[in-house]
C-alpha positions as CSV (number, residue, x, y, z in Angstrom):
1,X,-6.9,1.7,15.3
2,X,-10.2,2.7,16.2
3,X,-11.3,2.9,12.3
4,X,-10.0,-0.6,12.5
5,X,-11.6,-2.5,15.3
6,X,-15.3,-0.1,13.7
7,X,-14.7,-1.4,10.4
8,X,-14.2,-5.2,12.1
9,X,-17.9,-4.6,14.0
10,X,-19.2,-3.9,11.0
11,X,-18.3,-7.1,9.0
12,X,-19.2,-9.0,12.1
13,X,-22.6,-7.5,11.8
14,X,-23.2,-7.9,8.4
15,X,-21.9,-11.2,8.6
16,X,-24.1,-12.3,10.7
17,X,-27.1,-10.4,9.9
18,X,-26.8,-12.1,5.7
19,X,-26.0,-15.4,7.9
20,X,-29.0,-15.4,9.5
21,X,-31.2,-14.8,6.6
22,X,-29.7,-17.1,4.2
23,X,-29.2,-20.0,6.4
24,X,-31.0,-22.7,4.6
25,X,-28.0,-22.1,1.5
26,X,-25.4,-24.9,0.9
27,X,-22.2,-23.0,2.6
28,X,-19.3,-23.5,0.2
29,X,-15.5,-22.4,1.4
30,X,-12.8,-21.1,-0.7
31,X,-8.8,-20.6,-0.8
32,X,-7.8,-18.2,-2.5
33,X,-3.6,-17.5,-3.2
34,X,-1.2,-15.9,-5.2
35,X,2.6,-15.8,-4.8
36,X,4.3,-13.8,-8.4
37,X,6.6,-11.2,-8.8
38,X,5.0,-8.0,-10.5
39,X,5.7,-8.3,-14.0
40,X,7.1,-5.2,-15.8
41,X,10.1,-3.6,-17.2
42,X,12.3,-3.4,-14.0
43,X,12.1,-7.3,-13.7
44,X,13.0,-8.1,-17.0
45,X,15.6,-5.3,-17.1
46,X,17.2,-6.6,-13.5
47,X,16.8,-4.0,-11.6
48,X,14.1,-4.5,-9.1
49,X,11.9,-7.2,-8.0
50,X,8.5,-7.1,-7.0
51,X,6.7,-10.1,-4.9
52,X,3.2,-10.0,-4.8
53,X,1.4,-12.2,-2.5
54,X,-2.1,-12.7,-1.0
55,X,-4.4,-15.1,0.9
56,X,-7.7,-15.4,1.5
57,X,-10.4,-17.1,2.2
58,X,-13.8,-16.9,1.4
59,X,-17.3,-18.4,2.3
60,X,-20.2,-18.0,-0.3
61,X,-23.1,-16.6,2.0
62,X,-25.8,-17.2,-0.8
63,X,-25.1,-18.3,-4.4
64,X,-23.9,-15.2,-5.4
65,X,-22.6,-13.3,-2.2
66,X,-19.4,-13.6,-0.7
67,X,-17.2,-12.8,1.9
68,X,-14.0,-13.3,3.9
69,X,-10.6,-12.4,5.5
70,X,-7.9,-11.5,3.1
71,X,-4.4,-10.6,3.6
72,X,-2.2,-9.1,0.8
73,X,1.0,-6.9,0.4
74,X,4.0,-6.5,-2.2
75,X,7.9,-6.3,-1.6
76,X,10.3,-4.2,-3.5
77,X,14.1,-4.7,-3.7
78,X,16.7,-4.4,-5.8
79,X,18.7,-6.3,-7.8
80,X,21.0,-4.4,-10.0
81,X,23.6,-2.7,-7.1
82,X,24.4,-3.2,-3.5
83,X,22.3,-0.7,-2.4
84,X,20.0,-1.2,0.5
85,X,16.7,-0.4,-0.5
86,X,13.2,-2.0,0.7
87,X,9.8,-0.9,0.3
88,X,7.1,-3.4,1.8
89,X,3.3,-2.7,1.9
90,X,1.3,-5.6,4.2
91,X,-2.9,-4.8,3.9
92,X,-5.1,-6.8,6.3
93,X,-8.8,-6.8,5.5
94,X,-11.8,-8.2,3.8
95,X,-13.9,-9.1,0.9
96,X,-17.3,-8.7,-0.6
97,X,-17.9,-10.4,-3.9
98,X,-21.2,-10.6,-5.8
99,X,-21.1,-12.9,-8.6
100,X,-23.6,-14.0,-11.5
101,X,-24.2,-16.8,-13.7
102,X,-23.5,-19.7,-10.6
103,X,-24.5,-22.9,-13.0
104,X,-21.2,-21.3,-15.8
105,X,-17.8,-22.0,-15.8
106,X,-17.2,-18.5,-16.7
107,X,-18.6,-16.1,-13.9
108,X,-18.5,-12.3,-13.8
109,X,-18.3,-10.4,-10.2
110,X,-17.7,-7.2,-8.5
111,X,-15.7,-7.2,-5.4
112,X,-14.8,-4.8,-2.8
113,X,-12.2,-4.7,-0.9
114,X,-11.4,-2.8,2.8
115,X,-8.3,-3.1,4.4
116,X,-5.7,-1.5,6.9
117,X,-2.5,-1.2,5.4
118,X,1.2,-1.5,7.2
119,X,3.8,0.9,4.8
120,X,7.3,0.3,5.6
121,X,10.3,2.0,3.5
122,X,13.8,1.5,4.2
123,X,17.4,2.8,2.5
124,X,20.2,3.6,4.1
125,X,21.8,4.9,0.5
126,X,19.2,7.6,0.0
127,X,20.3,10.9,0.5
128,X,17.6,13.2,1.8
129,X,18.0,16.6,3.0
130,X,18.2,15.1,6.8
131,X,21.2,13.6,5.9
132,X,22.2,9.9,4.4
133,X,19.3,7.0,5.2
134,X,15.7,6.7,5.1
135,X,13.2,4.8,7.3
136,X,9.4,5.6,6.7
137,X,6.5,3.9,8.0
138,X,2.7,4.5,7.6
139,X,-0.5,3.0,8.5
140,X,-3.8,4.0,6.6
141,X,-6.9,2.8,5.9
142,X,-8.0,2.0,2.2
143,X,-9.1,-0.5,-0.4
144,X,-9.8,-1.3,-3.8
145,X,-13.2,-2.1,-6.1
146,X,-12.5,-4.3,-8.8
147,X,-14.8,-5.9,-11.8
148,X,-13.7,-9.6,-13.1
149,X,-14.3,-13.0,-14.5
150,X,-13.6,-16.3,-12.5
151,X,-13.0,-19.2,-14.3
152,X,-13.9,-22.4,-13.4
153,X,-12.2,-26.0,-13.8
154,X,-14.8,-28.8,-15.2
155,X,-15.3,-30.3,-11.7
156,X,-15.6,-26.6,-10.0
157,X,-12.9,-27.2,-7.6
158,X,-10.2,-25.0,-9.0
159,X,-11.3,-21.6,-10.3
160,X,-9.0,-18.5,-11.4
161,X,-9.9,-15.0,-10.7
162,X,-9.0,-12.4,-13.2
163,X,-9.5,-9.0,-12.2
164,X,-8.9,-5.2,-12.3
165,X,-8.4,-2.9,-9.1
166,X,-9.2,0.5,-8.7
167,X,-8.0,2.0,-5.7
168,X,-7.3,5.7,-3.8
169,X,-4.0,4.8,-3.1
170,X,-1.0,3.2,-5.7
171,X,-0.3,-0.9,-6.6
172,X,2.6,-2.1,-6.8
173,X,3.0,-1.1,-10.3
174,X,2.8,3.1,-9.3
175,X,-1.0,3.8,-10.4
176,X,-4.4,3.8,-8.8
177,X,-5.7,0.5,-11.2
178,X,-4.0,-3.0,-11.6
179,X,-4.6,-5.7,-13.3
180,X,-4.3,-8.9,-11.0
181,X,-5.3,-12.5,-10.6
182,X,-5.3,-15.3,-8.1
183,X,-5.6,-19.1,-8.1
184,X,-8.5,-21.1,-5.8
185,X,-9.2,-24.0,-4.3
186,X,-12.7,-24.7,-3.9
187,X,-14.3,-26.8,-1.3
């Protein structure tokens, strides 16, 4: 918790210190969201389902800096059998995007990515050497680094990120990279 509410000062700071210098920049706000299952064999075969959702929102700082609040997380169940099984990862943190080209409709970034993250596993099938049933929970810090292109509608007001994540801990697909992309709303 304490990593959490240092890590919070430390935005605000930054926040306001870039604020303060770039104050005579248009401010611009963004929604970003994305609401799919995770696309891979175990969908298509039936056996699991994987939501992935996140939301954010973002306020360019300067014409290529920007920054926000983003929360983000996957669900896993199954679908095949009756057996209770549930694995949900919540992450609560915030953004840092630096983008070129501004005047394109194509524009490449780098973003980074700090967050706390809420790990919550349940089955109460799962055998374990404890005996019958499973409930794990974990909080740790983390995030993810991630390269990508934004593309932009005509009029600039819808744009769709396309990216890939590299993290120290595993997506939602097993592995430490991901590709992932999310719909925005600009205003």
């Amino acid at each position: 918790m304490k990593i959490l509410i240092r890590t919070f000062i430390c935005f605000l700071f930054v926040l306001f210190s870039i604020a303060t210098l770039e104050a005579q920049t248009s401010k611009k706000h963004s929604l970003g969201i994305q609401i799919n299952p995770y696309f891979d064999s175990h969908l298509f075969e039936g056996s699991f389902i994987k939501p992935v959702i996140a939301l954010r929102y973002g306020y360019n700082l300067t014409k290529n800096f920007s920054l926000g609040p983003e929360i983000s997380g996957h669900y896993v169940t199954t679908l095949r059998n009756q057996t209770d099984f549930h694995l949900t990862v919540i992450n609560a943190g915030a953004f840092f995007r630096y983008s070129v080209l501004q005047n394109s409709r194509i524009r490449p970034f780098i973003e980074m990515s700090p967050y706390y993250s809420f790990y919550h596993f349940k089955s109460s099938d799962i055998v374990t050497m404890e005996g019958v049933g499973k409930d794990e929970r974990k909080e740790y810090f983390s995030g993810y680094l991630s390269p990508g292109l934004s593309l932009y509608s005509k009029s600039h007001k819808m744009s769709m990120d396309l990216m890939y994540k590299f993290s120290d801990r595993n997506f939602v697909n097993g592995h430490k990279s991901v590709f992932s992309y999310r719909l925005n709303i600009n205003f």
